[in-house]
N, C-alpha and C positions, 0 to 999 in steps of 0.2 A: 262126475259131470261138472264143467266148472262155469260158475254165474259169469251171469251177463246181459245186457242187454240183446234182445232182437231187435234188427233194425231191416228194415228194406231200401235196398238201393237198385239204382239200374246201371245194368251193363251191358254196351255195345255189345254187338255178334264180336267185333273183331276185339273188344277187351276182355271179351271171356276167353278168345283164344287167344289173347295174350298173356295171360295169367294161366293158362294152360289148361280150364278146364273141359270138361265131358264135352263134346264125343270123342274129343282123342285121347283124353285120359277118363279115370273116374272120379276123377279130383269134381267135385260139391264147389258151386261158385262162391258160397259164403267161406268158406272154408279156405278158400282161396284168396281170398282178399280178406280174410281176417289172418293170415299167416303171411300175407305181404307186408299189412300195415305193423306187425309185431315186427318184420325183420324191419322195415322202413324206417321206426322210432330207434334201434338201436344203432343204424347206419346213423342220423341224425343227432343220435344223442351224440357219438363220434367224431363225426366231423364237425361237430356243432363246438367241442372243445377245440378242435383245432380251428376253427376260424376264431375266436377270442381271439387265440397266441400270435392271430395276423391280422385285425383288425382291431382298433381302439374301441370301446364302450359309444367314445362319441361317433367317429366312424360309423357304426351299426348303425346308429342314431339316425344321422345324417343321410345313410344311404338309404335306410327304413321312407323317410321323408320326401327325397327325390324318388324311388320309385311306388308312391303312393300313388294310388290311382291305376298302377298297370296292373292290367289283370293277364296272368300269367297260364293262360290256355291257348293253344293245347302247350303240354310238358314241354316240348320240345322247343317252343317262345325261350326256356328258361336255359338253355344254352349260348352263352354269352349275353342274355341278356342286360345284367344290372352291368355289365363292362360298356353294352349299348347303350343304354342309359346315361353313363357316364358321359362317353364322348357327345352325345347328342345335346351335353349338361353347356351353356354358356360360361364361361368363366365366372363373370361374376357372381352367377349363382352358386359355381364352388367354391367362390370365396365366400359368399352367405353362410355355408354351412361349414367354414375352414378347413376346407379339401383342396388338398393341394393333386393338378392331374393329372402329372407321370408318377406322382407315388403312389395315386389310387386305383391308377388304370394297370399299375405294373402289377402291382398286388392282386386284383381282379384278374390280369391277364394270367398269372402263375395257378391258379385254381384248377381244380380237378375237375371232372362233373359231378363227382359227387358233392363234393364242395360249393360247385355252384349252385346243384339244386338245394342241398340243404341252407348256403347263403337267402335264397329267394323266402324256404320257409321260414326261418328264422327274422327275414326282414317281415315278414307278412306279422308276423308275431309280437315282433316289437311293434308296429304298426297296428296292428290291434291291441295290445295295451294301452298306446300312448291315447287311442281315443276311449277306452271304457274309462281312462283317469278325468 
């Protein structure tokens, strides 16, 4: 049996059937969302290298910053969002954070979804860092 924490969560009627479990499988809702979140960190550990090799340290920085404050619910917000973000950005505030906006909006616009949603988490992240420092 392998350690761990128990933890209680809640799950909509329809996110349990979207994770596919009971009554139409026998699939265990925990069970279920603790095998989503395992394959979820490994998809992210993934594209999370590949967004480095397309976005600069300050980049992250900077976009972490601009979309501070957006809360990113439901999921589906998170489909072109931080590219919304951008265009919605005044110029001079890309120039505050030296974002220049057809290189950052083309870059954003090339992105997968998976890319984009792990972009959001990884900005979430660095954005919780920069406030526990």
């Amino acid at each position: 049996m392998s350690s761990g924490r128990k933890t209680s969560i809640y799950l909509s009627d329809s996110l349990i059937e979207k994770i596919g479990c009971y009554p139409i499988t026998k699939r265990m809702p925990g069970k279920a969302v603790s095998t989503m979140v395992d394959r979820h960190l490994i998809i992210y550990s993934a594209e999370k290298a590949s967004l480095k090799k397309i976005f600069t340290e300050e980049e992250l920085d900077s976009l972490s910053m601009i979309c501070r404050g957006v809360i990113w619910e439901p999921a589906e917000k998170i489909r072109d969002g931080v590219l919304h973000q951008i265009q919605d950005c005044s110029d001079s505030m890309l120039e505050q954070y030296n974002l220049r906006r057809a290189e950052i909006e083309n870059k954003l616009h090339s992105l997968t979804v998976s890319q984009q949603y792990t972009l959001v988490e990884l900005l979430e992240r660095i954005m919780n860092t920069q406030v526990a420092s």
